[in-house]
C-alpha positions as CSV (number, residue, x, y, z in Angstrom):
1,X,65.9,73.5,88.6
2,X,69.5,72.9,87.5
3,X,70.0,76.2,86.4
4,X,68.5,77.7,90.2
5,X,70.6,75.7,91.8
6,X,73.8,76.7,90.1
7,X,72.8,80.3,90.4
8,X,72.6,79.6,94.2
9,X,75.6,78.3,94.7
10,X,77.2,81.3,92.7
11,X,75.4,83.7,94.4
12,X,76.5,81.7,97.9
13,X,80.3,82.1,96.3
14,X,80.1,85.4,95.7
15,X,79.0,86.6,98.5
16,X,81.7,84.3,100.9
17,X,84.4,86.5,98.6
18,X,83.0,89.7,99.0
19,X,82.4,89.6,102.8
20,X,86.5,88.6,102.9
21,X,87.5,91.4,101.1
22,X,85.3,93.8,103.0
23,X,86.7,92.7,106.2
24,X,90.7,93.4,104.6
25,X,90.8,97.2,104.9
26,X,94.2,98.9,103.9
27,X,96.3,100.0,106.8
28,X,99.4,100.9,104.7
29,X,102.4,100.0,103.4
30,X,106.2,99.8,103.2
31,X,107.7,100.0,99.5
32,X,111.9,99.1,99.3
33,X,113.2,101.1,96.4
34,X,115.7,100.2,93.3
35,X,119.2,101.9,93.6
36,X,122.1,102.0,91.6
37,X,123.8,99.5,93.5
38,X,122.1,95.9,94.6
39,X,119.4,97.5,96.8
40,X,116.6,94.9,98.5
41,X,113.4,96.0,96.7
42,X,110.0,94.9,97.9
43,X,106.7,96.3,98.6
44,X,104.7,94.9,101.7
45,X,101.3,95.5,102.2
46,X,99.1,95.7,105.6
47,X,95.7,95.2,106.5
48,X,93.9,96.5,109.3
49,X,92.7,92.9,109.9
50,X,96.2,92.0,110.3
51,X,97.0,90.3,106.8
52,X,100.2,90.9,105.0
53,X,101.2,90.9,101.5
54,X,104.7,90.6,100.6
55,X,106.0,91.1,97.4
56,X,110.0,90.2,97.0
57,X,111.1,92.1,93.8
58,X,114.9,92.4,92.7
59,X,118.1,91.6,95.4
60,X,115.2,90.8,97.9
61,X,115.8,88.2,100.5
62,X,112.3,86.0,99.6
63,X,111.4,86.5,96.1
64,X,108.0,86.6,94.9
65,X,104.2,87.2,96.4
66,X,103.3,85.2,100.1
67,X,100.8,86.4,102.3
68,X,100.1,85.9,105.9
69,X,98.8,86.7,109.8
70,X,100.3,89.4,112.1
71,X,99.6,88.6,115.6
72,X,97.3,91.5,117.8
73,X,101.0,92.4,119.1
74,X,102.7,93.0,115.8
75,X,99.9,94.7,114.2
76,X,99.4,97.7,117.3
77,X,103.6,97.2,116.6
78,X,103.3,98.7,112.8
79,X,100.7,101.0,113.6
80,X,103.2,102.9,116.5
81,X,105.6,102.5,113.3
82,X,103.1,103.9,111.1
83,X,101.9,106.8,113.4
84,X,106.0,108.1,114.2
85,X,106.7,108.5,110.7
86,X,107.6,112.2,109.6
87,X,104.5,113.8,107.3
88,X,107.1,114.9,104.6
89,X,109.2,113.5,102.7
90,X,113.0,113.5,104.2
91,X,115.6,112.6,101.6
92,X,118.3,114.4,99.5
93,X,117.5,114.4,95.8
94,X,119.8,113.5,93.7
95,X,121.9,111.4,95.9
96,X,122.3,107.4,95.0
97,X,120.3,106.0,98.2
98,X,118.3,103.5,98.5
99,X,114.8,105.2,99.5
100,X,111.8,104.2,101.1
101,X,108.0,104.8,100.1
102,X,105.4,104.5,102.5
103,X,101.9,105.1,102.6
104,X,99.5,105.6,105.7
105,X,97.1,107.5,106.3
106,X,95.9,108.9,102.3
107,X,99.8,110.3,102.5
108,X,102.2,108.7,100.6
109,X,106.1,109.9,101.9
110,X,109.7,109.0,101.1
111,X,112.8,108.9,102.9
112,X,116.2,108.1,103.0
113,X,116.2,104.0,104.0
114,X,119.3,104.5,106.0
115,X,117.6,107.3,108.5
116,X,117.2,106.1,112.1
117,X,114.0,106.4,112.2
118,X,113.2,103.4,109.8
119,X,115.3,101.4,111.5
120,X,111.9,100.3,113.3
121,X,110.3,99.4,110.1
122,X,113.3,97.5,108.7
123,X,113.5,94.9,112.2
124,X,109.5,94.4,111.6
125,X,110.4,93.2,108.1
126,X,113.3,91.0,108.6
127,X,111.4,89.6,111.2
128,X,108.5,88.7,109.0
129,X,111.2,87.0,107.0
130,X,111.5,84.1,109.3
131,X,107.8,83.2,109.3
132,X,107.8,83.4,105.0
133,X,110.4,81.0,104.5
């Protein structure tokens, strides 16, 4: 009896953390680059059930892993973001930039960080910034 009730309870267990990661599919993500200078690096991580994962790497602002909520208005927000991105990559080789690597969509791009159009993503992070600290 001992032994059925402990397999219950990890079977119950079990199934709570597999019906949470079901629920957490991967809407995309926004990866900071290294440079040769003291570039921000991070990589943050969306779900389409509105969680976040950001990881604060070298030079970043918050260092380490914290996770959290985006509310219904941020999250259609990124996904405008998201959708406006160019489908090629758009930087110069070669050239000391800090770049950008984002994935959406099975297509992974990267761009020049300091191009207009990520000027978008970059205010969605910094503003993200107030609610990890």
């Amino acid at each position: 009896m001992k032994y059925y009730i402990i397999s219950l309870i990890s079977t119950l267990l079990l199934s709570c953390n597999s019906s949470k990661q079901q629920s957490r599919d991967f809407l995309g993500s926004i990866s900071k680059n290294p440079c040769p200078k003291s570039c921000e690096v991070y990589d943050l991580h969306i779900y389409s059930d509105g969680t976040f994962v950001y990881i604060g790497g070298i030079n970043s602002v918050i260092k380490g892993t914290h996770e959290g909520k985006l509310s219904k208005k941020e999250l259609f927000k990124i996904n405008r973001l998201f959708q406006g991105l160019p489908k090629n990559d758009s930087y110069v080789k070669g050239k000391d930039i800090s770049t950008i690597t984002v994935k959406y969509n099975n297509t992974i791009t990267i761009h020049e960080f300091g191009n207009p159009i990520f000027l978008g993503f970059y205010n969605f992070v910094e503003e993200l910034y107030d609610r990890i600290i």
